[in-house]
N, C-alpha and C positions, 0 to 999 in steps of 0.2 A: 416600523423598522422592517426593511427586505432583511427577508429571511436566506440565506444558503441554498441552494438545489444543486444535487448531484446526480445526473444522467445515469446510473448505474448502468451498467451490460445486465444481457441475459442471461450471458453462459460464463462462465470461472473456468479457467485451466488449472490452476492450482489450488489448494488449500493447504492450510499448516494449523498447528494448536498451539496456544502459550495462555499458560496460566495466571489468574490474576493474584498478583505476590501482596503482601502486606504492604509492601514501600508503592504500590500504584493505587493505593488507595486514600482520603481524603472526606474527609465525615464519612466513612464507613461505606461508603461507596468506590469504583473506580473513577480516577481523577482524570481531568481534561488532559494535564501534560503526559501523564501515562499513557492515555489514547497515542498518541502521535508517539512515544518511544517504543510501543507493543505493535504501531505499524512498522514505524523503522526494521524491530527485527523481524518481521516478517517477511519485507521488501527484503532482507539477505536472504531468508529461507525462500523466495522464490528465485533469485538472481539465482542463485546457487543450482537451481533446480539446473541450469541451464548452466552451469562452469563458472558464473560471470558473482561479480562482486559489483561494488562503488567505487572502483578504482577509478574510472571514469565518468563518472555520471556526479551531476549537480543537480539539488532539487531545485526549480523554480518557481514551486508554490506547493499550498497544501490546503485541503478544504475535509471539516469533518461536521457532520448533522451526525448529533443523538438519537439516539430512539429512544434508549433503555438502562435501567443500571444494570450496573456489574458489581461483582462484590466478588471481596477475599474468598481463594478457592476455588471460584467459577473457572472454568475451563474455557477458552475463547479460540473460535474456529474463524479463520482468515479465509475467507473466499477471497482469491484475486485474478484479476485478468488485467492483461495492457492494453490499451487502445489508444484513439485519437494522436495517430500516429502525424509526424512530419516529417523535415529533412532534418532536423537536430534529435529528435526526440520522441517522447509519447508521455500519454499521462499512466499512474498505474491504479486500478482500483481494488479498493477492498470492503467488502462485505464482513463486517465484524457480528457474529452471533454466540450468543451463549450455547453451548454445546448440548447440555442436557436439557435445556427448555425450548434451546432452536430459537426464541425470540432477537431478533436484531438489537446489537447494541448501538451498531454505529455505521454509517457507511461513510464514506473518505475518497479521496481520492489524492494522489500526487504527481507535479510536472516534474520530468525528468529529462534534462539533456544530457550528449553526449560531450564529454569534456577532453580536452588535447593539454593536460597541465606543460609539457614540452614547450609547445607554440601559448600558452597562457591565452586560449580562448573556445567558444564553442563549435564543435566540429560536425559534420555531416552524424549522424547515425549509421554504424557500417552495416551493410547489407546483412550478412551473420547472426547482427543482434536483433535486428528487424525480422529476420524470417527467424529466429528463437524464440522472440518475444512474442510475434505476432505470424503463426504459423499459415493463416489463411491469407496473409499479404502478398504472397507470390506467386 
């Protein structure tokens, strides 16, 4: 079976922390679907970082390789950065590690275009959120 692979970056612009709750856990570890709702809110705490929310944007995919458990309590630090930028979009990445042992949980990534719910379709990526997102692009 082909296994996953995620390109990770080398460098993070941002980072954030969310703790792992009781309800993200699953035989006493943290669970798959948790993964992906503990990026979601991360992906606000970074949009955020920069003014900007989901108001516009639609995910077009999502990819996570494990590394490691987590468990009730654990503390988890979001490395994220954006890249693999285009004319709709870019993917976003995140580096999920436990806080006090540093070990990698998970790394992930997700495609996000820009959306025009107005015109009901996908629209360029405005320059704004490109040079937000990706500060070295200009």
């Amino acid at each position: 079976m082909a296994r996953v692979s995620i390109d990770m970056p080398e460098h993070y612009s941002f980072s954030t922390e969310l703790p792992i709750r009781i309800n993200d856990t699953n035989g006493g570890h943290l669970s798959n679907y948790a993964v992906l709702a503990l990026i979601h809110e991360a992906r606000l705490h970074f949009l955020a970082q920069y003014g900007y929310n989901e108001e516009h944007i639609i995910l077009t995919d999502s990819a996570i390789v494990y590394k490691s458990e987590g468990f009730y309590g654990d503390i988890l630090c979001f490395d994220m950065a954006a890249g693999d930028f285009n004319k709709y979009g870019c993917d976003i990445f995140y580096r999920v590690r436990n806080k006090k042992t540093g070990a990698d949980i998970a790394h992930a990534k997700t495609g996000m275009v820009y959306y025009d719910y107005q015109q009901q379709k996908v629209s360029t990526l405005p320059d704004e959120w490109r040079a937000a997102l990706n500060p070295d692009s200009l």
